[in-house]
N, C-alpha and C positions, 0 to 999 in steps of 0.2 A: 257511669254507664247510662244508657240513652234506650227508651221504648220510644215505640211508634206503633197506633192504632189509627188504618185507613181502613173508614168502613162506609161504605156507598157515597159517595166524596162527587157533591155535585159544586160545581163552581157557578157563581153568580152569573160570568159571562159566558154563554156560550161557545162561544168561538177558543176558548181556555179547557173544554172541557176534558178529562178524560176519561174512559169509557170502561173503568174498575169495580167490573158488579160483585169482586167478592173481595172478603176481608183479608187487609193484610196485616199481621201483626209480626214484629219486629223487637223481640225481648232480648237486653244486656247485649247493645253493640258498643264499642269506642268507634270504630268506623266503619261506613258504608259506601257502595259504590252502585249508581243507579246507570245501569248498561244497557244499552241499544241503539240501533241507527237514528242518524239522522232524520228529523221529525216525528220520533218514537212515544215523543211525551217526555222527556229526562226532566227537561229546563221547567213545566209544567208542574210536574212530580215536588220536584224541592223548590219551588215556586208558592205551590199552598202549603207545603210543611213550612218555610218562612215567614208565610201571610201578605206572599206579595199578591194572590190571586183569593181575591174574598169569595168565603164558601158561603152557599145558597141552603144547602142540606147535608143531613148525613155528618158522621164521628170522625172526628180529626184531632188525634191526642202525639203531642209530640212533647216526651218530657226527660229529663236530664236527672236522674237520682231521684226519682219521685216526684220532682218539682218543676212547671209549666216556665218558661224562659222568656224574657221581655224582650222585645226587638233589637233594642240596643245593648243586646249581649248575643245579638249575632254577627257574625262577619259572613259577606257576601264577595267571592271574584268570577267575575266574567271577562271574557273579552270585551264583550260591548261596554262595559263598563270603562274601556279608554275612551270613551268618549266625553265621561263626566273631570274627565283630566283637563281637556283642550279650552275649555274657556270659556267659547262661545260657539253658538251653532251657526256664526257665518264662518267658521273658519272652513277652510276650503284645503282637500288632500295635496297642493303643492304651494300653500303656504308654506309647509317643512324647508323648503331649498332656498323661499327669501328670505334672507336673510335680516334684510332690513324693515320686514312687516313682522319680526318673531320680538321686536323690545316688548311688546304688551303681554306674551303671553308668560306664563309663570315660571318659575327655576323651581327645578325638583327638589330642591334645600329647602321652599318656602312650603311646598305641596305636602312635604314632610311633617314639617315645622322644625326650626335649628333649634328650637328649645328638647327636641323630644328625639333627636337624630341620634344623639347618645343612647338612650335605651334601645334604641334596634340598630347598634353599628356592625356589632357580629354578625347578626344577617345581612346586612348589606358587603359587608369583607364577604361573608361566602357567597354571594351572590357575585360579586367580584362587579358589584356597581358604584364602589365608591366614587369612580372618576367621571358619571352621568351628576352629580348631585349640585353643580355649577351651570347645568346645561338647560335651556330651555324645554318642557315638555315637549315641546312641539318636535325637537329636533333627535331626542331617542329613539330607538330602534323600536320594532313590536315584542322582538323580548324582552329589550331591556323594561317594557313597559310592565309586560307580564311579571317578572318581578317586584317591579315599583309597588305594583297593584298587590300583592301576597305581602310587602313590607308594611304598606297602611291598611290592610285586612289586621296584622298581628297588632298593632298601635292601638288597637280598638279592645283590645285584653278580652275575646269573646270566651262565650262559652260553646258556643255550634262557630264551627266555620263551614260554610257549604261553597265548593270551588268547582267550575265548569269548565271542563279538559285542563287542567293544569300543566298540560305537557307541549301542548300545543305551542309552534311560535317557538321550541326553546332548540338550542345545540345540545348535543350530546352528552357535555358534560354538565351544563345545567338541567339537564332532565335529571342528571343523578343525583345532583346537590339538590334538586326539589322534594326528590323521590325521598330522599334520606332525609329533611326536614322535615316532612309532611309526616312520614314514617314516626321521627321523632316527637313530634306530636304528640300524635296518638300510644307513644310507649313512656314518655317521660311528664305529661301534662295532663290535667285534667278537661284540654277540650277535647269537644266531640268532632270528628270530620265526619264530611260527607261530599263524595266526589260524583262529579259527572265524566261519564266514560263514553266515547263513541267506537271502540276499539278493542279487542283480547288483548294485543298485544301493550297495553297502556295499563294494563289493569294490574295493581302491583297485588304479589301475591301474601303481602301481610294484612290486605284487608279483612275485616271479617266476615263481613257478609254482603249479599250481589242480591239489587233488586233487579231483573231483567224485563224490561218491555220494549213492545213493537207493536204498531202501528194504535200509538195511546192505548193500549192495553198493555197488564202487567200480565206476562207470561211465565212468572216463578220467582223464589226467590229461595234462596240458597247459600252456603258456606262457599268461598272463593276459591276453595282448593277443590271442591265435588265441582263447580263450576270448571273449570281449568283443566279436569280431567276426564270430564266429560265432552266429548267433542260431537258428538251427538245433536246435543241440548246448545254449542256454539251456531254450528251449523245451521239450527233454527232460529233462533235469532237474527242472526248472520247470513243471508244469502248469499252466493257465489255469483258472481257475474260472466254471461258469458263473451268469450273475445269477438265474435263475428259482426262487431261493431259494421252496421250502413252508414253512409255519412250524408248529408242532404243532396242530392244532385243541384242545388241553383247554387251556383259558382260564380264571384265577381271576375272578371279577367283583368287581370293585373297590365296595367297601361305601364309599369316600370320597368328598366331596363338597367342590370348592375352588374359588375362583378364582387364586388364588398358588401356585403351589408353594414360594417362597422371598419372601421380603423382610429383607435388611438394610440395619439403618443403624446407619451411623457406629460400623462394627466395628472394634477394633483387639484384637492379640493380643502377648504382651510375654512373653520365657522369660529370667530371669538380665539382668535392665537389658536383653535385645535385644529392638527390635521387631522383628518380624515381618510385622504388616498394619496398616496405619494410616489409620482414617478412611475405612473399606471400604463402599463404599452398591451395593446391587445386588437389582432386584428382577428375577426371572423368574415367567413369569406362566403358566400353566396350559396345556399343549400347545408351550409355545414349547421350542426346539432350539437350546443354545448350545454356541460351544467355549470354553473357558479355555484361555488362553494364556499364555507367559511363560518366563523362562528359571530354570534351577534357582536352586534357593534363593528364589525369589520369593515364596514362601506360599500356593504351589496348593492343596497336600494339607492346608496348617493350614485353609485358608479349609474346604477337605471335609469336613473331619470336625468341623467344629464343622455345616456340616446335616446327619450324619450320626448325630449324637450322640454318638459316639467319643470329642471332646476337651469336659472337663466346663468350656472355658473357652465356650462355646454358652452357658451358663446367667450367666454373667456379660456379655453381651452382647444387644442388644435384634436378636431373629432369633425372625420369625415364617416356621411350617413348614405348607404346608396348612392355612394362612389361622387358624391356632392359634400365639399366641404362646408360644417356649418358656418352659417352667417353670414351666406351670400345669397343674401336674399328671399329665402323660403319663410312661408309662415309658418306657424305651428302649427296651423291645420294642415299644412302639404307635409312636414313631417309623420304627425298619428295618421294621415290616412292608410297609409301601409305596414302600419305595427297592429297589433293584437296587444295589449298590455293589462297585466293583473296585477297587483301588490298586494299587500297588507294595510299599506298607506291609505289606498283606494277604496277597500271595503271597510276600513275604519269610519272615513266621512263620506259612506256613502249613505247620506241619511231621509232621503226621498222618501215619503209617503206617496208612493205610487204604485199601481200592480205591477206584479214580476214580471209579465210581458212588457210591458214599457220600459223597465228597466232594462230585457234585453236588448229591446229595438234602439237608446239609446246609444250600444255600441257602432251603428251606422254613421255618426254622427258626433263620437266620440268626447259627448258631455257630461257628465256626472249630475244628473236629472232631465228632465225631459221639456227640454227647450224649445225642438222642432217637434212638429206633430210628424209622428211615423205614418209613411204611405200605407194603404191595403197592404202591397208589396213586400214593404220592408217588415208586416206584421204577420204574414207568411212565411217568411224566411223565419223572423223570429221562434214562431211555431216549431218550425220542422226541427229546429236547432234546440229547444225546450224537450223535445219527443225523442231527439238523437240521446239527451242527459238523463232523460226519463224522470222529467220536471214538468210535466204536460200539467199534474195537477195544483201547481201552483200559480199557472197564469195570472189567473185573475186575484191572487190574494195581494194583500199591499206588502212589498217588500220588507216593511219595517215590525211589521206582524208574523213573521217567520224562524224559523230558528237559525242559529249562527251559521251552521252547515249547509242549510239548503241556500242562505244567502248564496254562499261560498259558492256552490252551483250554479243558481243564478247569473253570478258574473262572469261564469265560467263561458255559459252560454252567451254573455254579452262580447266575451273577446271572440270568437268564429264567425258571429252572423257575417259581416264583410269577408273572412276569407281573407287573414294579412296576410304579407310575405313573410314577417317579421312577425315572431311570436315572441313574446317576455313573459316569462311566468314565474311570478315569485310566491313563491311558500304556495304552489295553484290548488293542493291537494288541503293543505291547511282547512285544519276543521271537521272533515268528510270524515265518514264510516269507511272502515274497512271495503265494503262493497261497494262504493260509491270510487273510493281510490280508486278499486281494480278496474272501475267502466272508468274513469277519467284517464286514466294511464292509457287504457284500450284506445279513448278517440284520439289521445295525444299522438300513439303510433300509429293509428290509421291514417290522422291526418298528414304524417310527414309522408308518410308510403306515398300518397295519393299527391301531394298536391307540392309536396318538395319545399317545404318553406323553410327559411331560418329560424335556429330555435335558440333562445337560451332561455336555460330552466334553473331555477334554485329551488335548493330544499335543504334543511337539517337531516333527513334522512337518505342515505344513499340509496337504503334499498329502495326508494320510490323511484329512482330514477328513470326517466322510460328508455326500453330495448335499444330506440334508435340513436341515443347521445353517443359520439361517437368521440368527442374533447372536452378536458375539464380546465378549469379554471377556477385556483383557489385563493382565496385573498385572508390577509392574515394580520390584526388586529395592531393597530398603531400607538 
């Protein structure tokens, strides 16, 4: 069993702080779940309980059966933490599709280590990742990553495991086999968990108790079933968004003329003897609004960025793009000019020390860092597009100093500034609070309403889907 005494909890750097002028104490938990939106303080919260944020002042007791826990009997997972996977910080988000720049980076056998795969093979069978473990990091999915990442968490035999959004990034059936691991945990082992939540609906109900904060304040803490039943007490936490979304009036006017946005046939794609996609036919026709669907590892993201121009197996493949068959002739800048594109790949390496307005005005220019200096103009637009997200207040903070969510925002804002025809949105909502989904969902319909653009959307959860998807397309693991 696990205490915890936060009491006037000042942090060395300021810009970390959070704003908890009274005591919280936390007696005889197995696990915990610290809930609130996006940039709420969560990541902060179990940040100085780990000691990744050095305290300046003030009582900070976090102890396991009476007894104070060394660092290296904790396990940490984040999403950002795929980045300490990739190797090195010049890898760049569509090194994944070449093939032949991936011999340097690591196989997930080695990242493991093959001496120690045996002691955690049962997880990885229920994980149902045994057939990644030949495969280049670089070239797995983001859930399959998420997994990887909870497989070398347990390798570490902790005694606190602290995990941020664990749900995130997964299919349907892997949220249950996480659900129920995690579960088992805390009912069969002596470690302690402790989760980060941005969501009700994520918040399982065997936990035992719910720290809630908003806006770096803790605003209660409570047993997860009074939590859960109280809708009241969500509700503040939780704000509702409303739909009457405005969308910027500066409009690029689209110089294109199409009736296809997409056609392929009989695509397949093959990395190291594995397929991939095989014998992929799919046309999407000019205004139409679909979702891609499927479960990880399926070849959501390979099938993307071959319309995206990202993976140079597109040119090996018969894929006409705006009624122009690829690889005659267009560069890849005339391609993204007229796409909008999000991934998970994307905001993986997107790892710029730069303010969040720069990063949106990037999307003009379609860089991943800020190569062209942005116009007045283009840092206008940027603006109004930050204020439509209700991101205004993180203009000027540097992106990599933010939390995962409002990243996620962020880039959200960077795919609109231009106004594509072509919108991709993978996993777009990934990350967000509940209120932050419902305003994204909003401009997503606002914008098809207004501006008639092509859409394909993916997501693990259906219900995110927005109103306007009118075709699905499901793709099914090989």
């Amino acid at each position: 069993m696990a205490d915890i005494i936060y009491s006037h909890v000042e942090a060395r750097n300021p810009e970390l702080q959070l704003d908890i002028d009274n005591d919280i104490r936390i007696s005889r938990f197995k696990s915990l779940a610290i809930l609130g939106p996006n940039g709420s303080g969560k990541s902060r919260f179990t940040d100085s309980i780990t000691k990744h944020i050095a305290i300046n002042s003030g009582t900070l007791e976090f102890t396991i059966n009476g007894s104070k826990i060394n660092n290296n009997e904790i396990g940490y997972v984040s999403f950002k933490d795929v980045n300490k996977l990739t190797d090195s910080l010049d890898s760049y988000y569509q090194k994944r599709w070449n093939a032949t720049e991936n011999e340097d980076c690591s196989i997930v056998a080695d990242i493991i280590g093959r001496n120690r795969i045996e002691s955690v093979i049962d997880t990885i069978r229920l994980f149902g990742i045994e057939n990644i473990l030949e495969k280049h990091i670089i070239q797995i999915s983001s859930g399959e990553l998420r997994k990887l990442l909870i497989v070398l968490c347990l390798l570490k035999k902790p005694k606190l495991i602290v995990i941020d959004n664990p749900y995130i990034g997964l299919d349907a059936a892997s949220r249950e086999i996480v659900n129920e691991m995690l579960h088992n945990i805390c009912d069969k082992s002596d470690i302690v968990l402790i989760i980060n939540i941005c969501n009700n609906k994520d918040l399982p109900d065997w936990i035992d108790r719910v720290v809630l904060l908003k806006e770096l304040k803790c605003v209660g803490v409570c047993n997860t079933k009074d939590y859960l039943s109280n809708e009241k007490l969500q509700s503040y936490v939780f704000y509702k968004n409303k739909k009457n979304i405005k969308l910027p009036d500066t409009y690029y006017s689209s110089d294109i003329s199409y009736k296809n946005a997409v056609i392929m046939n009989s695509i397949s794609v093959s990395y190291y003897n594995k397929t991939i996609l095989d014998n992929i036919n799919w046309i999407i026709k000019k205004q139409e609004t679909w979702a891609l669907l499927g479960e990880n590892g399926c070849g959501k993201s390979t099938l993307l960025s071959l319309v995206s121009g990202d993976n140079p197996k597109s040119y090996a493949n018969d894929i006409v793009l705006f009624d122009r068959r690829r690889g005659t002739g267009e560069s890849i800048w005339d391609i993204k000019k007229h796409i909008g594109y999000l991934t998970p790949d994307m905001h993986t390496y997107y790892r710029e020390n730069i303010s969040c307005l720069d990063v949106v005005a990037t999307g003009f220019h379609d860089t991943v860092g800020l190569f062209i200096k942005p116009t007045d103009e283009e840092r206008r637009i940027a603006k109004l597009w930050m204020h439509t997200f209700k991101a205004d207040n993180l203009a000027e903070r540097s992106f990599l100093k933010i939390s995962y969510g409002e990243q996620r925002l962020i880039l959200l804002c960077r795919v609109f500034v231009k106004t594509p025809d072509l919108l991709i949105l993978d996993e777009p909502l990934h990350g967000l609070d509940q209120s932050k989904k419902q305003l994204v969902k909003a401009i997503i319909e606002k914008y098809c309403d207004k501006l008639k653009p092509t859409l394909i959307y993916v997501t693990h959860y259906e219900n995110e889907i927005p109103d306007v998807v009118r075709h699905y397309k499901r793709l099914t693991k090989i």
